[in-house]
Rosetta silent file (secondary structure, phi, psi, omega in degrees, C-alpha in Angstrom):
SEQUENCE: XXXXXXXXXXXXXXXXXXXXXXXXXXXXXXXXXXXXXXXXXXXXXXXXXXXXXXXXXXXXXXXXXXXXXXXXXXXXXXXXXXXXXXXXXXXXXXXXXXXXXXXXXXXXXXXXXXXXXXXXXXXXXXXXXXXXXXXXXXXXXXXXXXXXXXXXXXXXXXXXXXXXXXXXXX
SCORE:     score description
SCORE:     0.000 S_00000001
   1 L     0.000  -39.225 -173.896    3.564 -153.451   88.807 S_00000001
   2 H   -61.739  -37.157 -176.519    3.599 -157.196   88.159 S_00000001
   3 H   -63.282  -44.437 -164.307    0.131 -157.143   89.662 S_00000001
   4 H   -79.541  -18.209 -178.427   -1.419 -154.331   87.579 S_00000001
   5 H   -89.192  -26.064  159.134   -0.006 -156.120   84.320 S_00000001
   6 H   -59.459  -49.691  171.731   -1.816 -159.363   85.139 S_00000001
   7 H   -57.594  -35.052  171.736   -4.801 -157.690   85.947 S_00000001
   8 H   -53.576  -45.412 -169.731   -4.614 -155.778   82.615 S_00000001
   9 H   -72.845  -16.423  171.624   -3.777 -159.306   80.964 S_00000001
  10 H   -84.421  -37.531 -173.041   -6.864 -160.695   82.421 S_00000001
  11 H   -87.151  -11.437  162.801   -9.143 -158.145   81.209 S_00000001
  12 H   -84.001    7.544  149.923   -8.048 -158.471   77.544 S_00000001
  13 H   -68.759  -33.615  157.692   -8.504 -161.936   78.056 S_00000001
  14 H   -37.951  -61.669 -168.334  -12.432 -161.116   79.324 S_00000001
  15 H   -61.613  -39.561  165.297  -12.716 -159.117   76.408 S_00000001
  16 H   -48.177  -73.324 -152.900  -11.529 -161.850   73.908 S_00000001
  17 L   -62.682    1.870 -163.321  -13.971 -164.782   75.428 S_00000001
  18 L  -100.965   -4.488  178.502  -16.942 -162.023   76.233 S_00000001
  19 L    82.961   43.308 -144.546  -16.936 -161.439   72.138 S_00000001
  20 L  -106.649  -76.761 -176.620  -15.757 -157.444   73.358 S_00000001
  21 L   119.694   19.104  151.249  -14.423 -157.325   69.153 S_00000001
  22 L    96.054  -23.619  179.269  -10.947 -156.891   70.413 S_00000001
  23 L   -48.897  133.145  173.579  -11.335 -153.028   70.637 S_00000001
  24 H   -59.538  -12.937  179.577   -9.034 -150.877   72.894 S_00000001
  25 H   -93.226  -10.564  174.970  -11.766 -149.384   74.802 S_00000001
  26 H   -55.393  -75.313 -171.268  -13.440 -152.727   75.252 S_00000001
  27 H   -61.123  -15.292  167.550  -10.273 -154.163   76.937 S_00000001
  28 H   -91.846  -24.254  163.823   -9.680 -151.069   78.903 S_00000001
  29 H   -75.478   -5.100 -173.319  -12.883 -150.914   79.931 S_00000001
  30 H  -108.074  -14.853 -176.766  -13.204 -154.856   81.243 S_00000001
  31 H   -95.573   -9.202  138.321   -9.464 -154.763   82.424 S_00000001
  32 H   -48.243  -70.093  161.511  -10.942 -151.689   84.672 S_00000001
  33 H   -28.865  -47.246  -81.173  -13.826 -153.816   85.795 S_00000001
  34 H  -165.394  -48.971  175.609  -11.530 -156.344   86.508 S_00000001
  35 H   -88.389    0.885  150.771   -9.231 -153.888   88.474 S_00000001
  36 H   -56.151  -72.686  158.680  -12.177 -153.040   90.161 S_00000001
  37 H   -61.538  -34.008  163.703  -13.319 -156.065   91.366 S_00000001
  38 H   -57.819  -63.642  172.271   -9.590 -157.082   92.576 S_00000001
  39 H   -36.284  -40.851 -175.968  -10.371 -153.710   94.466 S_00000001
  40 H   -87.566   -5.567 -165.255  -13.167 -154.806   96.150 S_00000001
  41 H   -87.556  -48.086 -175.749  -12.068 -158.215   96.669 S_00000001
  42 H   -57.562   -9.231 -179.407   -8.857 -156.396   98.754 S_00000001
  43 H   -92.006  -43.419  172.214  -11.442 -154.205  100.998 S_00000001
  44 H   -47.733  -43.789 -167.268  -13.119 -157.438  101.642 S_00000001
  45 H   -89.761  -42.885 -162.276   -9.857 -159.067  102.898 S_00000001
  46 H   -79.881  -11.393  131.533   -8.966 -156.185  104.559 S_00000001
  47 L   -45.966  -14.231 -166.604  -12.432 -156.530  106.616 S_00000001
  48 H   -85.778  -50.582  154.464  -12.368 -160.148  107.592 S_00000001
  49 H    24.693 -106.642  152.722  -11.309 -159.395  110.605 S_00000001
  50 H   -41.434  -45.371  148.466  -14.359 -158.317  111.786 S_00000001
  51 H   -23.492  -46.297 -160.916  -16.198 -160.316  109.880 S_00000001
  52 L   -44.109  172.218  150.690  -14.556 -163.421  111.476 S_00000001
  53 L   -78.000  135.844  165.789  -15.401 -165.936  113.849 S_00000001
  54 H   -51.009  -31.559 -162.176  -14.985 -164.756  117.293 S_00000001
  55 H   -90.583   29.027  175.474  -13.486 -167.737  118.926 S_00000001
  56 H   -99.616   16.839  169.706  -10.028 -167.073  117.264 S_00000001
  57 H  -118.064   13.125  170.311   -9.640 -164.841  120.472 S_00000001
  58 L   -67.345  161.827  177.878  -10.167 -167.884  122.514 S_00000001
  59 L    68.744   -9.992  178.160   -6.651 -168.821  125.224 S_00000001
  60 L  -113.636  133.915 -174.745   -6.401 -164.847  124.744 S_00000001
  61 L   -59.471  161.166 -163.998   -7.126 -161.869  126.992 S_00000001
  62 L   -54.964  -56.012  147.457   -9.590 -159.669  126.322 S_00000001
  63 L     8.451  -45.374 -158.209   -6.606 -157.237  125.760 S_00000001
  64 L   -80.172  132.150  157.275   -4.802 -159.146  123.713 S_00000001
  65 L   -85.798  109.312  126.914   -5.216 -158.268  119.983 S_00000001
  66 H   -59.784  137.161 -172.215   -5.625 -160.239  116.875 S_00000001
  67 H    47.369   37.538  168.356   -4.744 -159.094  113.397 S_00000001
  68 H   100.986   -9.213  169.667   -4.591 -155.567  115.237 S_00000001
  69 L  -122.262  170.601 -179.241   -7.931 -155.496  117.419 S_00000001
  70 L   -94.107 -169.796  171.424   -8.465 -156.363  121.223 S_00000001
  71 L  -102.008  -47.083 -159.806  -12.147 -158.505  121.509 S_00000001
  72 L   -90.692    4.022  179.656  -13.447 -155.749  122.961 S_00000001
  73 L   -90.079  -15.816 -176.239  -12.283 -153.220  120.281 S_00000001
  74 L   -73.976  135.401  176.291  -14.141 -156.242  117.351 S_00000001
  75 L   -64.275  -93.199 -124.830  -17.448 -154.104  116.119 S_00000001
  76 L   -71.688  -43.579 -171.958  -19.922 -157.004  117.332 S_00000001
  77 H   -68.218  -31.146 -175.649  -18.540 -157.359  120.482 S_00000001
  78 H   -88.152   30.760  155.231  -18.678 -153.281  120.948 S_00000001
  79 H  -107.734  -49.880  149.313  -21.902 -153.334  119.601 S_00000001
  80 H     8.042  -61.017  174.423  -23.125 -156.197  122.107 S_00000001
  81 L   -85.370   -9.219 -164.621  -21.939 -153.693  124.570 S_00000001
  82 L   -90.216  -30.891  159.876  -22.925 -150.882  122.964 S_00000001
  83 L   -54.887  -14.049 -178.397  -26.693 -152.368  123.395 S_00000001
  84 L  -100.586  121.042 -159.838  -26.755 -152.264  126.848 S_00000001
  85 L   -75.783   -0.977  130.195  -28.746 -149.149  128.170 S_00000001
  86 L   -33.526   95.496  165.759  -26.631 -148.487  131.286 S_00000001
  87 H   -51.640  -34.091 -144.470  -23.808 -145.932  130.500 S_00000001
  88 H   -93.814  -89.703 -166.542  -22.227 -146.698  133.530 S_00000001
  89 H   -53.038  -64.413  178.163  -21.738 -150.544  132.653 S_00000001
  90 H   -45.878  -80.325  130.777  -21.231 -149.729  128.991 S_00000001
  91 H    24.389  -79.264 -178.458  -18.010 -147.422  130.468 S_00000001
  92 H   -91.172   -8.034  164.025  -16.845 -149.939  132.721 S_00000001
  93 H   -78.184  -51.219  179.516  -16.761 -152.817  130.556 S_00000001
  94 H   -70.744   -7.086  168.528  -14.891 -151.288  127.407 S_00000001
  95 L  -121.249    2.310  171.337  -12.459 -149.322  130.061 S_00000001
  96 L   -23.044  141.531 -164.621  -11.759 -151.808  132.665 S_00000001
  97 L  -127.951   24.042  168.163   -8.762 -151.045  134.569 S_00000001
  98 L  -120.759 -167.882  178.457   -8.264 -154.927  136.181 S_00000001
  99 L   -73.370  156.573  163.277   -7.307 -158.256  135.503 S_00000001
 100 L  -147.180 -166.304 -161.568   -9.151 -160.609  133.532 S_00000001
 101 L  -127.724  158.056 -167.158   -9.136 -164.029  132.518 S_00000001
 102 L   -91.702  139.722 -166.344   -8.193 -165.673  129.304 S_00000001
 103 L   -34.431  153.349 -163.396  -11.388 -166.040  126.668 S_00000001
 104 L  -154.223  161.160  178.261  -12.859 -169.202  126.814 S_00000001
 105 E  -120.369  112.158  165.319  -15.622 -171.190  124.457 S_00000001
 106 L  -124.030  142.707 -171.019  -18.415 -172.304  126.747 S_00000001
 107 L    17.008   66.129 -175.742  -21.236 -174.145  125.704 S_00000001
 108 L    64.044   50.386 -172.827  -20.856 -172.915  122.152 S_00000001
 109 L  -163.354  145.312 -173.217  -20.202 -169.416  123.006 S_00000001
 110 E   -95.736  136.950 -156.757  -17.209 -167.116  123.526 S_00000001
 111 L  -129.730   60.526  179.228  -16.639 -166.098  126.684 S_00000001
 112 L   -48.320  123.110  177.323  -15.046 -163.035  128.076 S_00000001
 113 E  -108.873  136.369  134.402  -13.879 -161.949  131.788 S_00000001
 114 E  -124.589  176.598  157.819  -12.735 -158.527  133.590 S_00000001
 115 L   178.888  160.424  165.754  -13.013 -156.783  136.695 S_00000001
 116 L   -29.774   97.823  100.967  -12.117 -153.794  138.811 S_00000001
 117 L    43.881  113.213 -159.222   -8.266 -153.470  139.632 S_00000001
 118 L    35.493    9.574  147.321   -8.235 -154.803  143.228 S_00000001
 119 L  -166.310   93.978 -149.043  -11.424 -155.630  143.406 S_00000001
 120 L   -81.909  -48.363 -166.096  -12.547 -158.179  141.327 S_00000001
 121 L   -71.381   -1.809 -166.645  -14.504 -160.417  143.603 S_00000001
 122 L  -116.678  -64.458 -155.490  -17.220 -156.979  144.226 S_00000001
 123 E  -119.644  129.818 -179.927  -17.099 -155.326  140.621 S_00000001
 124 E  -161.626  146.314  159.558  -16.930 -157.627  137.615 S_00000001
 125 E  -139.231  156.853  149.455  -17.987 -158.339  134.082 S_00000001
 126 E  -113.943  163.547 -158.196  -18.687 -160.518  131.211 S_00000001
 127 E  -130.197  120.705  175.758  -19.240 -160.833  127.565 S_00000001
 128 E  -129.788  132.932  178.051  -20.864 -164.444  126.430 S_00000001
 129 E   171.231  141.717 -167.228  -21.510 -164.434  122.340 S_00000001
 130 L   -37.113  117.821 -174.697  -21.961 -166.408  119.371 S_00000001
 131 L   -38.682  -65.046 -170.576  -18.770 -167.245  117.624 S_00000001
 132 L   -54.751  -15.661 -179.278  -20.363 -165.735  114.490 S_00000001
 133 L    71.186   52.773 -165.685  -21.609 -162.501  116.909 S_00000001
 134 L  -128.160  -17.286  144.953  -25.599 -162.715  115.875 S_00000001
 135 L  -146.736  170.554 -138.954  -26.168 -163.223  119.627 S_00000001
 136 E  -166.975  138.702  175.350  -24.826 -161.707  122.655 S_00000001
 137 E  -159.815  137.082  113.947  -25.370 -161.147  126.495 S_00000001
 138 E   -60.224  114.769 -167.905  -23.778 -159.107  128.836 S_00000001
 139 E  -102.599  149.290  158.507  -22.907 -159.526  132.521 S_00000001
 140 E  -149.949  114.285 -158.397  -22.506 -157.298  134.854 S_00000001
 141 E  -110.065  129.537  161.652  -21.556 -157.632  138.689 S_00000001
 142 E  -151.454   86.902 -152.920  -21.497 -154.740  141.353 S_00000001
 143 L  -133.909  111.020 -177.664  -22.442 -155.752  144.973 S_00000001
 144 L   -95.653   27.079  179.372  -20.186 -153.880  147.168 S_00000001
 145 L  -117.679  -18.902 -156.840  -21.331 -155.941  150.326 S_00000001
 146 L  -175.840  131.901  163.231  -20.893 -159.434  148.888 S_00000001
 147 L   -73.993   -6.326 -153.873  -18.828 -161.304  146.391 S_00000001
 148 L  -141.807   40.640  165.327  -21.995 -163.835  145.700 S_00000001
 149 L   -94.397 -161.681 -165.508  -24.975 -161.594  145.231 S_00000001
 150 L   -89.864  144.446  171.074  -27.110 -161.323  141.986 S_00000001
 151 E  -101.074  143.913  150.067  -25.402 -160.204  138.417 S_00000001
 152 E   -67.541  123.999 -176.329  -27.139 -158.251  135.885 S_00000001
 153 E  -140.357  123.192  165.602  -27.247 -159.586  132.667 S_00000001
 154 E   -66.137   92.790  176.343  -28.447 -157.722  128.986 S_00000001
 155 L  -114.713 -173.883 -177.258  -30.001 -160.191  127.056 S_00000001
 156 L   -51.230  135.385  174.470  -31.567 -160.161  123.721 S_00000001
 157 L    77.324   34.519  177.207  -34.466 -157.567  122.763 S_00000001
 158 L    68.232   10.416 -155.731  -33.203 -155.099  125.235 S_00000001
 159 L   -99.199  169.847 -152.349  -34.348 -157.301  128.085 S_00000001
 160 E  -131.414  161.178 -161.799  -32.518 -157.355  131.556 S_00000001
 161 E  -156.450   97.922  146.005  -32.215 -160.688  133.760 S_00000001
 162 E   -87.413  144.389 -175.248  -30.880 -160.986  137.215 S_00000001
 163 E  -159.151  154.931 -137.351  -28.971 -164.118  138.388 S_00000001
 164 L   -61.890  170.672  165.311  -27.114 -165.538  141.143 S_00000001
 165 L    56.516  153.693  173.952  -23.425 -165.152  141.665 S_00000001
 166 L   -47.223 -162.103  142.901  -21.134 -162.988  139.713 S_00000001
 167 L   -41.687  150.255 -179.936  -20.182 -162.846  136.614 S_00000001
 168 L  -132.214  140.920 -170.074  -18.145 -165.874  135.136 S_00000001
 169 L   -99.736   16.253  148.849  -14.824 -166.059  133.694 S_00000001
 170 L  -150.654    0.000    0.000  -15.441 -169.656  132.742 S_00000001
């Protein structure tokens, strides 16, 4: 209530300095505007979240939520993953059922670890991307012969890269 009477008190102050001629529909129309714009500023806030920088999930498992999301539940990172044209990998990253390791910032980049619930050294993945999320690669490790074979990795412009050793949790 206190809130809606400030905002009110602000827009017949609008209306005074905009030269509005003091009129009730003037001030109810700019103390709408005005209760408008407070709306949108609260959708905005309510949004940053996502918005955010990424590395405020750094020291925390992928798991782990801030303000209410996991990393891999934040829209850039599941769009990141959502880019990679494997279903299968796309699947097993956003449902991993194993341990992982806690997020890390390497060489300017946020750095995310899982893997396969007893067997981590064979099936494993990672998520390396831009604090800000504007770029993004996906790892993916599944060499059921060898812990130290080649990883897949999803880089930018749909393009696919293999390179040695698993995935890396740091």
């Amino acid at each position: 209530m206190l809130r809606l009477g400030f905002i009110a008190a602000l827009g017949l102050t609008v209306a005074a300095c905009t030269g509005g001629g003091g009129t009730s529909d003037n001030a109810a129309d700019n103390a709408a505007a005005v209760n408008d714009s407070a709306a949108i500023g609260n959708t905005a806030a309510a949004t940053a979240t996502p918005t955010g920088p990424l590395d405020v999930w750094v020291g925390k498992h992928p798991s782990e939520k801030v303000d209410g999301l996991t990393f891999l539940a934040q829209p850039r990172v599941k769009a990141a993953v959502a880019a990679v044209p494997d279903a299968k990998v796309r699947d097993f990253v956003l449902g991993y059922n194993g341990p992982d390791a806690p997020i890390v910032k390497k060489d300017g980049r946020v750095l995310a670890w899982g893997c396969e619930k007893h067997n981590c050294g064979y099936h494993n993945w990672s998520i390396s991307i831009t604090p800000d999320g504007s770029s993004a690669e996906v790892c993916f490790y599944q060499n059921d012969a060898k812990p130290d074979g080649s990883s897949t990795w999803y880089v930018a412009a749909g393009k696919t890269e293999q390179r040695p050793g698993n995935c890396p949790s740091e």
